[in-house]
C-alpha positions as CSV (number, residue, x, y, z in Angstrom):
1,X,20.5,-5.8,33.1
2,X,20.8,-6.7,29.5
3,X,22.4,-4.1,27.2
4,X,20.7,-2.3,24.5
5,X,22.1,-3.1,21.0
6,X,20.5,0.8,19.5
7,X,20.2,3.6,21.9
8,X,17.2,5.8,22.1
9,X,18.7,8.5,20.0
10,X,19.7,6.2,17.3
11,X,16.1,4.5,17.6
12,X,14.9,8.2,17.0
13,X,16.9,8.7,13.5
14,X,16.0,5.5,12.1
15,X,12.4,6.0,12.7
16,X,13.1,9.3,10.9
17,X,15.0,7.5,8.0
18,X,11.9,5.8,7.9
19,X,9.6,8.6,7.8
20,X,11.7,9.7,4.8
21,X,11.7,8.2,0.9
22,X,13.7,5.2,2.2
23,X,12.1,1.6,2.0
24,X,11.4,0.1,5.3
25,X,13.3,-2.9,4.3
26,X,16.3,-1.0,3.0
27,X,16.4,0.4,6.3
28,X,16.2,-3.0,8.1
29,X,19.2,-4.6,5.9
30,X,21.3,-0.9,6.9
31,X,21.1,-1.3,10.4
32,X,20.8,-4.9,10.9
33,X,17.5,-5.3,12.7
34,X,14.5,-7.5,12.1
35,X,10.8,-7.2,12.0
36,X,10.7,-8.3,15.7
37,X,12.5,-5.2,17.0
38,X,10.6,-2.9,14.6
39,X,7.3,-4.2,16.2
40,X,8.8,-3.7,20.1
41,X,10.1,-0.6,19.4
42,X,6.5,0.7,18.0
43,X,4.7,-1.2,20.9
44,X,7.2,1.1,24.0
């Protein structure tokens, strides 16, 4: 089975962080991640 880079609680606090004042793509630069994984992770 392939091993998750973020685990569901950190998925939770960024989605958070994102819910907050901070830019979207701030966010994506901070934890490395690209629109690709932002669009799976809404889409589960």
């Amino acid at each position: 089975m392939k091993r998750r880079r973020y685990s569901e609680e950190q998925i939770v606090g960024i989605f958070k962080e994102a819910e907050a004042i901070i830019p979207v793509p701030e966010l994506y630069r901070k934890y490395g991640i690209n629109d690709t994984i932002c669009y799976n992770w809404n889409l589960s």
